[in-house]
DOLUM-995248 format. One record per residue: x, y, z of N, C-alpha, C in turn. Coordinates in steps of 0.1 Angstrom, whole numbers, plus 2048, in hexadecimal, padded with zeros to 3 digits. Layout:
N
XYZXYZXYZ/...
% end
This chain:
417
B2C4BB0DEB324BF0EAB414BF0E8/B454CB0E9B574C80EAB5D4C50F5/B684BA0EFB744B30FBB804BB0FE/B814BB10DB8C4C510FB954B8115/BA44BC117BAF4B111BBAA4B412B/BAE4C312DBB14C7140BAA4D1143/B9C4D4148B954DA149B9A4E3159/BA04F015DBA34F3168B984FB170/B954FB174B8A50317FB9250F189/B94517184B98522190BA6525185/BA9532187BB353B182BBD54018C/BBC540198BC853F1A0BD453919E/BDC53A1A8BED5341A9BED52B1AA/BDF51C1A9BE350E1ABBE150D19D/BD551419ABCD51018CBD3515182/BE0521181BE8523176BF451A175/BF9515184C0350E187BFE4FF180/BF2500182BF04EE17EBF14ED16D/BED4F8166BE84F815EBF94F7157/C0450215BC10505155C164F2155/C164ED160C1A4E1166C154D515B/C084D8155C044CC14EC084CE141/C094DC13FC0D4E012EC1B4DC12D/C234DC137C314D6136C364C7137/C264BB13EC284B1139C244AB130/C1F4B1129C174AD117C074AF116/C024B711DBF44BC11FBF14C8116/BEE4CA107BED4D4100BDD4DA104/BD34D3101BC84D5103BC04DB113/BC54E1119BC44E6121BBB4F7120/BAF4F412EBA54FF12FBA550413E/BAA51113EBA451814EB9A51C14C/B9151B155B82524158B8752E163/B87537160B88545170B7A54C171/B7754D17CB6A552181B6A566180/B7C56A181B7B57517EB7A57C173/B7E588173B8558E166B94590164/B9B58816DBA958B169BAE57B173/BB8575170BC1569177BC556E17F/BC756718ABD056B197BC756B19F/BBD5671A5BB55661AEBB356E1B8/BB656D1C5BB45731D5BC257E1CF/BCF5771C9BDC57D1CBBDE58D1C1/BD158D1BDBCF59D1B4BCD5A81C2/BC75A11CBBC35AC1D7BCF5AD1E2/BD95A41E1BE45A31E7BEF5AE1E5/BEF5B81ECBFA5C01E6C045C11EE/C035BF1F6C0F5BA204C1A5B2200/C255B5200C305AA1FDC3359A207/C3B594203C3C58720BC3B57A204/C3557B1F5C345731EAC4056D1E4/C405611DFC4A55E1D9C5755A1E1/C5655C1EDC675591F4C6D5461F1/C5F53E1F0C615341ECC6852D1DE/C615311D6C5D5361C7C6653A1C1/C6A5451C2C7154A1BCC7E5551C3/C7C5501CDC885541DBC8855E1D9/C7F5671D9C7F5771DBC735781DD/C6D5871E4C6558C1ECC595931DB/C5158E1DBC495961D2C365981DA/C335A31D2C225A01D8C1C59B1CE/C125981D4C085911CBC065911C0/C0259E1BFBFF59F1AEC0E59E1A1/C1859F1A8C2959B1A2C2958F1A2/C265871AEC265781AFC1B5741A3/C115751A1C0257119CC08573189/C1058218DC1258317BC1F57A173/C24576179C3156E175C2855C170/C1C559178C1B54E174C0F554168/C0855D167BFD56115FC05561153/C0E567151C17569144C2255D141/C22553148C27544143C1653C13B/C0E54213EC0153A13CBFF54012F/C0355012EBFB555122C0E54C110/C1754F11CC2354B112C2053810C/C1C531115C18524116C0F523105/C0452A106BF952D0FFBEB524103/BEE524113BE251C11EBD852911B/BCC51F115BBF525116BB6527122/BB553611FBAD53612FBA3540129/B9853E133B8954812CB8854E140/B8555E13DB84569149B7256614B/B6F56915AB5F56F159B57561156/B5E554159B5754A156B53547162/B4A540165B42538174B4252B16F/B48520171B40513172B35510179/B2A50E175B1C509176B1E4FC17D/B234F5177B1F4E417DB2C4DD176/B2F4D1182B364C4177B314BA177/B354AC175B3249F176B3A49717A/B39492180B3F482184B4847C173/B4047C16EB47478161B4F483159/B5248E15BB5A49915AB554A3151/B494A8150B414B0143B424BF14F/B464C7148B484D514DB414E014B/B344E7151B2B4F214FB304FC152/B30502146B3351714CB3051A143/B30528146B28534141B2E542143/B32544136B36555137B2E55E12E/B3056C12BB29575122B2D570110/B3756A112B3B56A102B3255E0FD/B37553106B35546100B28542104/B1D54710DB15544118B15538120/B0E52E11AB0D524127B1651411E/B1F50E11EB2A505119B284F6122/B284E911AB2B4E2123B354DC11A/B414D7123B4E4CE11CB514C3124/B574B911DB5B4B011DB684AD128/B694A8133B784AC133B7E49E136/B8E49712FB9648F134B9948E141/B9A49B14CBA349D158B9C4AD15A/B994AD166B944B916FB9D4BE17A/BA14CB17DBA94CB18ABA04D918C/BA24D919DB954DD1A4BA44EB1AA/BA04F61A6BAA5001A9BA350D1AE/B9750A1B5B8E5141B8B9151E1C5/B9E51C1CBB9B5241D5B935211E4/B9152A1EBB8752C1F9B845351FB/B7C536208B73542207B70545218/B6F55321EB72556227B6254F233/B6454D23EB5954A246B4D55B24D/B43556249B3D56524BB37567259/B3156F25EB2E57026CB22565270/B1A560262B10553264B1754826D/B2554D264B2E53C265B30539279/B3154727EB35546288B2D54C294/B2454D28DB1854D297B1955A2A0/B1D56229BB1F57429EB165752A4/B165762B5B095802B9B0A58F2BA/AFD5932BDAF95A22C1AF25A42B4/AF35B12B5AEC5B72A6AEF5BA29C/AE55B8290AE75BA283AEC5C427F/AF85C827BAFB5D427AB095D526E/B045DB265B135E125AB1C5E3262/B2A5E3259B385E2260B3F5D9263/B335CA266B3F5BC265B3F5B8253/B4B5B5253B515B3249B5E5A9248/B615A023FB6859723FB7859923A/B8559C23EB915A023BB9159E22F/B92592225B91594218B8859D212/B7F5A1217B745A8210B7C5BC211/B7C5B821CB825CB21FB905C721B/B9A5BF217BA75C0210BA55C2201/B995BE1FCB945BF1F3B8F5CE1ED/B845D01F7B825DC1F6B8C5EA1F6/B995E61FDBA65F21FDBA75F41F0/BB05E61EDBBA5E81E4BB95E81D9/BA95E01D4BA75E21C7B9A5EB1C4/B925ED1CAB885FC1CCB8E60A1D0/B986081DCB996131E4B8F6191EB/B8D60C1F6B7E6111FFB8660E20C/B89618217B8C612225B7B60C226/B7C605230B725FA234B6B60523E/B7260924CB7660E25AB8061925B/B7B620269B8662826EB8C62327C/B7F61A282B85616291B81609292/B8D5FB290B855F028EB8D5E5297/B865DF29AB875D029EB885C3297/B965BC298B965B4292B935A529A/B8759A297B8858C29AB8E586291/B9957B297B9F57328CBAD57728C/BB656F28EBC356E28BBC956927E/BC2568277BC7561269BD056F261/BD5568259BDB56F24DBDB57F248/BCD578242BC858023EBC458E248/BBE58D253BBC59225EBC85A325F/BD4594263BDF59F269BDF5A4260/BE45A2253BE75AB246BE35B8248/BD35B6247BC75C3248BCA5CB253/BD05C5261BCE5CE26ABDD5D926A/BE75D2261BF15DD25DBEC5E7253/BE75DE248BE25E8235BDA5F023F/BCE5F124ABC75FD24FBCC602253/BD6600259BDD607264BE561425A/BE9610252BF4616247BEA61F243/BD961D23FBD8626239BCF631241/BD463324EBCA63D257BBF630261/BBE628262BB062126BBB5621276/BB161B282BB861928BBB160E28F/BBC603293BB75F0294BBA5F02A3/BAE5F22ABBB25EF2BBBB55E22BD/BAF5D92B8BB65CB2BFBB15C12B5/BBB5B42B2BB85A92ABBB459E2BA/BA85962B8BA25922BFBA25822BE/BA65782C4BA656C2BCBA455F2C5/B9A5542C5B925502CAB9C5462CF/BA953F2C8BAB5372CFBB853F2D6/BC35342DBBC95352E9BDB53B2DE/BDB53D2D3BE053D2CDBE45442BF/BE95452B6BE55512A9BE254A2A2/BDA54C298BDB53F289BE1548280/BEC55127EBF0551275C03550277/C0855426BC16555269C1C55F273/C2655727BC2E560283C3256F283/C3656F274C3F57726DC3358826D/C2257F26DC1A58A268C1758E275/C1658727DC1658D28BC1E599290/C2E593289C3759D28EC365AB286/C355A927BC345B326FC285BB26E/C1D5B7272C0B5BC26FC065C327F/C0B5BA287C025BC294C165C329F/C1D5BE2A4C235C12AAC2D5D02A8/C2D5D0299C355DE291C2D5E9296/C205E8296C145EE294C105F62A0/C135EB2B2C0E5EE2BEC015EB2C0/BF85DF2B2BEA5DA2B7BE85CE2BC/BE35CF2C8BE35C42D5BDD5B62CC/BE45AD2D2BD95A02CCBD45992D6/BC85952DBBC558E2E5BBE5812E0/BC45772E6BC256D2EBBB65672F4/BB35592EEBA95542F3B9D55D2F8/B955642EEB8F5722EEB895722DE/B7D5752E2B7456F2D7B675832DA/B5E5802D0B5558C2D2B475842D8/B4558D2E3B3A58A2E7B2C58C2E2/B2F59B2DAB2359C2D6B285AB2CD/B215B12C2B205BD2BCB155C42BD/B195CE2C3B115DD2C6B0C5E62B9/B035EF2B8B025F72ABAF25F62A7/AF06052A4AE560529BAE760B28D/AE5604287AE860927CAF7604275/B0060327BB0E601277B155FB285/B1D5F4284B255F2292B27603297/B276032A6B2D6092B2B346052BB/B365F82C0B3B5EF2CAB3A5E02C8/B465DD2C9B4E5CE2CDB505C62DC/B475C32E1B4A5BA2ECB555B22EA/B5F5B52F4B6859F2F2B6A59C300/B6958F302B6758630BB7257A310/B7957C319B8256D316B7855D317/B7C55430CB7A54730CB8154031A/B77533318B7F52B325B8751F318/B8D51431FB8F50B319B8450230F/B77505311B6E4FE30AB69509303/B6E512301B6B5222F8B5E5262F9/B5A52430BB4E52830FB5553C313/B4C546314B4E54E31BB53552326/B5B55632AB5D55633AB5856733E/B4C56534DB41571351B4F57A354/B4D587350B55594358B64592354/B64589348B7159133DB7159B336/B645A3331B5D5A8324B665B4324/B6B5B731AB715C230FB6C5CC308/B695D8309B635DF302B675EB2F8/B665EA2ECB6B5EF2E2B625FD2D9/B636042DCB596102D2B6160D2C1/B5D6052B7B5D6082A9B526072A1/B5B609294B4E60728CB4D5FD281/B5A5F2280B5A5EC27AB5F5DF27F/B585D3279B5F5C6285B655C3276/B725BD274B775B5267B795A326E/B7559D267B71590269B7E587263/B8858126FB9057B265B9556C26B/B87564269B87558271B8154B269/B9054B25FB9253D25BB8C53E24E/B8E533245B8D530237B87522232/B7D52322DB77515227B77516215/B83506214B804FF206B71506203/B725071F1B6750E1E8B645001DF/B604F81E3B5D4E81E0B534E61DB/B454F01D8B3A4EB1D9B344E41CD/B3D4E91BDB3E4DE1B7B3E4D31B8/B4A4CC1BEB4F4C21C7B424BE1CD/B3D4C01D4B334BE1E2B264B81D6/B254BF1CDB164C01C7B1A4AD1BC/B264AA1BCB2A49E1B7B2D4941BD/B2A4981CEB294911DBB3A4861DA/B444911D6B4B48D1D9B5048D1EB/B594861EAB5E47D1FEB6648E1FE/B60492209B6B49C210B7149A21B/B7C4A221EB8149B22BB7F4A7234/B884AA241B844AC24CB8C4BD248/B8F4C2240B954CB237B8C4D9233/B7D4CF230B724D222AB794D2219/B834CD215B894CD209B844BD204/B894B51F8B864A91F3B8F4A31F8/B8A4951FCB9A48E1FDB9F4871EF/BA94871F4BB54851E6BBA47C1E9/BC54721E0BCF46F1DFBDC4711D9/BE546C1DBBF246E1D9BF64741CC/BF14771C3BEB47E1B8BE44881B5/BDE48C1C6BD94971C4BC94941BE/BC54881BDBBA4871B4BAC4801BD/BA34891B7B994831C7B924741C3/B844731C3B8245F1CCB8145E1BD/B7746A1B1B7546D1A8B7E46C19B/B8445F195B8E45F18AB9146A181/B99471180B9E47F17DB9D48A17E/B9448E189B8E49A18CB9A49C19C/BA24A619CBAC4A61A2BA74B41AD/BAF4B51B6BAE4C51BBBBA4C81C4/BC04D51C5BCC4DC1CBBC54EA1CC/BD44EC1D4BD14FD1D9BC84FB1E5/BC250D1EABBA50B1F2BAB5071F3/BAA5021E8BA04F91E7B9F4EA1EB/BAB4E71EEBAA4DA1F6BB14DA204/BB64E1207BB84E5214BC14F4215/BBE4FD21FBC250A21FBD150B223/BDB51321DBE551121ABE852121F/BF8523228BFA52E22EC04535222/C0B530217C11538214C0E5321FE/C0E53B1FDC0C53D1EBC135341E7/C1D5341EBC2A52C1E0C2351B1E1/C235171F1C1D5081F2C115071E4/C0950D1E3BFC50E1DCBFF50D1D1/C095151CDC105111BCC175031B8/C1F5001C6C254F61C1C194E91C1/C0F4E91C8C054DD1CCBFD4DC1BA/BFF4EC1B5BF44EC1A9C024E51A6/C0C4E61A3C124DE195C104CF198/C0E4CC1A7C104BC1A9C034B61A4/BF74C21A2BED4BD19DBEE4BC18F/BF44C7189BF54C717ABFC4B7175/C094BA179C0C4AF175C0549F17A/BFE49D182BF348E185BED48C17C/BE349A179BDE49E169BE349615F/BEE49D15BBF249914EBF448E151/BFC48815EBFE47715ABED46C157/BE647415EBDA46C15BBD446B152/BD0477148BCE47913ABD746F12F/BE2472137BEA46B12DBED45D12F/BE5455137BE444B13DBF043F13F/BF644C14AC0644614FC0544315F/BF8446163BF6441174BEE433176/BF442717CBED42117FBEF41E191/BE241B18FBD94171A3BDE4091A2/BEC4051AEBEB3FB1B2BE83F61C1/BE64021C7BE34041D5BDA4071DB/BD54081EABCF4121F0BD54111FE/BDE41C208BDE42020DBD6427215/BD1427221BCA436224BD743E22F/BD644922CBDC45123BBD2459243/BD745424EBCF45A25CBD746025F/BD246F262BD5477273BD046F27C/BE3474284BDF46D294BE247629E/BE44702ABBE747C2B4BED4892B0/BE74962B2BE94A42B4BEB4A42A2/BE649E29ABE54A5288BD74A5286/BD74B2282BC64B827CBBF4B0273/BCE4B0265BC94A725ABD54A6254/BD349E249BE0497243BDE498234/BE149D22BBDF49621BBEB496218/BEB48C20DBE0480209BD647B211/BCC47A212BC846F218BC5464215/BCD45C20ABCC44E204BDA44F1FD/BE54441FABEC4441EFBE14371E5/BE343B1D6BE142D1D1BEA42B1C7/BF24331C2BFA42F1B1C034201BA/C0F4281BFC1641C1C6C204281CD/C2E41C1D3C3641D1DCC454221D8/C404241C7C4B4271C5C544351C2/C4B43C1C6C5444B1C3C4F4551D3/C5945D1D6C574661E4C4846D1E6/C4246B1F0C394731F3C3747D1FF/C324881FBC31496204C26497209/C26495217C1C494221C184A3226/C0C4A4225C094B322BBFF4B4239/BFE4B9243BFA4BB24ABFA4C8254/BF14CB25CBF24D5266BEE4CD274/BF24D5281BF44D028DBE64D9297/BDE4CF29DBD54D22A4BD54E12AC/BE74DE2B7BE84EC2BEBF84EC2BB/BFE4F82BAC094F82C2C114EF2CC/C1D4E92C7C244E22CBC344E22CA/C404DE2D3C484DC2D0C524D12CE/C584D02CCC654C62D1C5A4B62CE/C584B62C4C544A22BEC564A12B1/C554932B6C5848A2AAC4948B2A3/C4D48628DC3E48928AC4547C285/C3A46D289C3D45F287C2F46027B/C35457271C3044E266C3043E26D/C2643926EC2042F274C1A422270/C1F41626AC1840E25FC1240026A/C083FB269C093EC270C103F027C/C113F9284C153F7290C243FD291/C283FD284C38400288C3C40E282/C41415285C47425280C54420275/C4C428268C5442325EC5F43025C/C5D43E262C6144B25FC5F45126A/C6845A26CC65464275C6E472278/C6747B279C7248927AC71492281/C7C498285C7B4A3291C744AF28E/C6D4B3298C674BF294C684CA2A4/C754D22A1C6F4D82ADC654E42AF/C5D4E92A6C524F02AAC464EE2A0/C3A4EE2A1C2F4E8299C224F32A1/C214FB294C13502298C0B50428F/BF9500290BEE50028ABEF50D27E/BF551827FBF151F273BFF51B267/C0651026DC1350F260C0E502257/C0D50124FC0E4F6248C1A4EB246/C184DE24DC294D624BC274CC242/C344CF23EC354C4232C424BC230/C3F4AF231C494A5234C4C49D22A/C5349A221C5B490215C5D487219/C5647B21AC5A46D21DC5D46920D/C6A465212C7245C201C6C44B1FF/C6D4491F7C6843C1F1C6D4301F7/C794361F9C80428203C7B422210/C74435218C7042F222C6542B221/C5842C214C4A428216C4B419210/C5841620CC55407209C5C401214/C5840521EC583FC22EC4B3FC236/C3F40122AC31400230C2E3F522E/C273F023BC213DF239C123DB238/C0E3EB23EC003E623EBF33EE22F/BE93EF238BE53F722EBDD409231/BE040923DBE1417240BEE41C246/BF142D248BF943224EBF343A259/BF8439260BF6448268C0145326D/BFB46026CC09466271C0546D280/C0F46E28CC07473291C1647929A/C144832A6C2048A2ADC234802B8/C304812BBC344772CBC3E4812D2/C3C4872DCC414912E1C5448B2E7/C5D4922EAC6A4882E5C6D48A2F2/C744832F9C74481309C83483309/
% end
């Protein structure tokens, strides 16, 4: 059986990022697995600009953003194999896949990082009534189908789902002849980026409604009709709202679930994410088997995703190289109005800055986000606006986590009076 140093799972922007990240702290032996035929993941179908403002402080699309780290990996001389699947792992870090060249491999690995990605929720997920009918389809699937097939999905469509991905599609159709009567979205609020609202849906003249969900789909044979319905506060129905839409296509763009099932099948601890929980290293309950990107929790903008793979890369290499030691256990809790929080454990120690991530239940303004130890607030910072589709991320310095006394944290919002 051959031993590999850093076995990576997923060829995306965490899993190139992790991989560049470990090769630069003394990690020569380094393996990507990619499930496609080419690196860059979801960001090959991306052709939309908005990439990179983080990164590289300019506007690039995806496939520009995707090729600048693909060509650090090939200059690096990071081995990576196309068209692979991983089969199975282990607890003890033995790695199955199988491609056409090599067929079925199992390896050894020092250090695992979990760079798989997510995956869109389908109409099972959400319990779609009315009839069975062609034409629902999932926004990644029909952004997919555009840009790298060249298949319009629709000519007259409805969108559920405020995410991202969503708006994107209802401009890219728009642009290319469809017509997107209305983005439809269950809660009281948008889950996506301001910016796409203004640019995808408001540029555009396509209505978004609020607290409005589908009641049911019409069609034989293929959609013909979209019912929508306003929700109440308990996102029950409310009688003689109902909406009625003649299309032919519903595009589905409601929400994203961690691709973990590796993970799951090694009954590692998940958290409330549907991702692994981690610690402060990025590394889950499982000694070196690590995971970033949106495989551990979904992340609104690319650049976050790159930088989280390097924080994995580098934990990697400290671990392999056996420069991390556990003198702790911390746990962090979400508290009032936070969804989730990672880390959800520190253990190395107290001595270097840690980057708190979390997102916010609903929409809020004007609070404090308190760090909380034994009773007393060790940290805290202003935040005047906080909404569920942004990701926040807060740098508490070392100075201030060696004022923790107990042995959990919690972080939670205090509205500022």
């Amino acid at each position: 059986m051959r031993k590999r140093d850093l076995v990576i799972i997923g060829g995306g922007s965490a899993g190139m990022a992790a991989a560049i990240e470990a090769k630069k702290n003394g990690i020569d032996d380094i393996l990507i697995l990619e499930k496609d035929s080419v690196l860059g993941g979801i960001l090959n179908q991306c052709i939309h600009n908005g990439f990179g403002l983080t990164e590289f402080k300019e506007e690039l699309t995806g496939p520009e953003y995707l090729s600048r780290f693909a060509e650090q990996v090939k200059e690096l001389g990071i081995e990576y194999k196309l068209d692979s699947l991983v089969l199975s792992i282990t607890r003890d870090k033995l790695v199955t896949y199988s491609n056409a060249v090599d067929g079925v491999v199992t390896l050894e690995a020092k250090a695992i990082i979990f760079a798989t990605g997510c995956y869109e929720r389908s109409p099972g997920a959400i319990q779609l009534s009315g009839d069975r009918v062609s034409g629902i389809i999932t926004a990644g699937t029909a952004q997919k189908y555009l840009n790298i097939h060249g298949y319009l999905a629709g000519k007259r469509i409805v969108i559920l789902g405020s995410g991202d991905i969503g708006l994107i599609m209802a401009r890219r159709m728009t642009l290319e002849g469809a017509k997107v009567l209305c983005v439809s979205e269950l809660m009281p609020y948008s889950n996506g980026l301001n910016r796409n609202i203004a640019q995808c849906l408001n540029d555009y003249n396509i209505p978004l409604y609020l607290s409005r969900s589908v009641l049911r789909v019409e069609g034989k044979g293929r959609v013909e009709k979209v019912v929508l319905a306003a929700v109440d506060d308990k996102m029950k129905f409310i009688p003689g709202t109902e909406m009625e839409f003649e299309c032919d296509t519903l595009l589905l763009s409601v929400g994203l679930i961690p691709y973990v099932s590796l993970l799951d099948n090694i009954d590692v601890k998940m958290s409330s994410t549907r991702g692994a929980m981690v610690n402060d290293q990025l590394e889950t309950e499982v000694p070196g088997i690590f995971a970033c990107g949106n495989c551990l929790h979904v992340h609104d903008v690319v650049d976050f995703v790159t930088d989280e793979g390097r924080d994995a890369g580098r934990s990697a290499a400290r671990y392999i190289l056996g420069e991390v030691k556990k003198t702790i256990k911390i746990k962090v809790n979400p508290g009032n109005g936070i969804g989730y929080v990672i880390p959800q454990y520190i253990e190395t120690d107290l001595n270097h800055d840690i980057t708190f991530k979390f997102r916010v239940r609903k929409p809020i303004k004007d609070v404090f986000v308190n760090f909380e130890s034994n009773g007393e607030v060790f940290h805290k910072v202003i935040k005047p606006v906080l909404i569920p589709s942004e990701m926040v991320m807060i740098k508490v310095s070392k100075d201030k986590l060696a004022n923790i006394k107990g042995e959990e944290i919690s972080l939670y919002l205090e509205e500022r009076k």
